[in-house]
C-alpha positions, 0 to 999 in steps of 0.5 A: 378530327371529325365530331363523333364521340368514340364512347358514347357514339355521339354525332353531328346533330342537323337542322335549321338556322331561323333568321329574324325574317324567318328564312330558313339555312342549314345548320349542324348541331356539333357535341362538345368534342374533346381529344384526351389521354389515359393512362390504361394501366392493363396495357401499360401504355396511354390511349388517345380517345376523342370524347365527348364531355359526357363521355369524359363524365362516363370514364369518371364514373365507370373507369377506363378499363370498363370504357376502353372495353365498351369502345373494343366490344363494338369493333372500334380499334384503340 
């Protein structure tokens, strides 16, 4: 499952690890990534989205019919 929100289009952020010694290693930033299902009443069936958290506070404000159409505007397939 790859680190990438499908609604809010949040990925993998890089930078660096700072040892005490201050060496420096790559290191990757990753959003908190859940996979949840919804009930997407129009459809009549259930959708398996990966989300970030403020993606699943996003569908509790705007609905899953308003997210489900934001996702299928910008050409992702459900």
């Amino acid at each position: 499952m790859s680190a990438h929100c499908q609604l809010t289009g949040r990925k993998p952020g890089f930078g660096n690890a700072i040892s005490h010694s201050h060496r420096r290693t790559s290191r990757r930033f990753d959003p908190n990534i859940q996979r949840k299902r919804y009930w997407l009443p129009s459809e009549g069936r259930y959708v398996r989205l990966t989300l970030s958290a403020a993606g699943i506070r996003t569908i509790d404000t705007i609905g899953i019919e308003a997210a489900v159409a934001r996702i299928c505007a910008r050409g992702e397939r459900i």
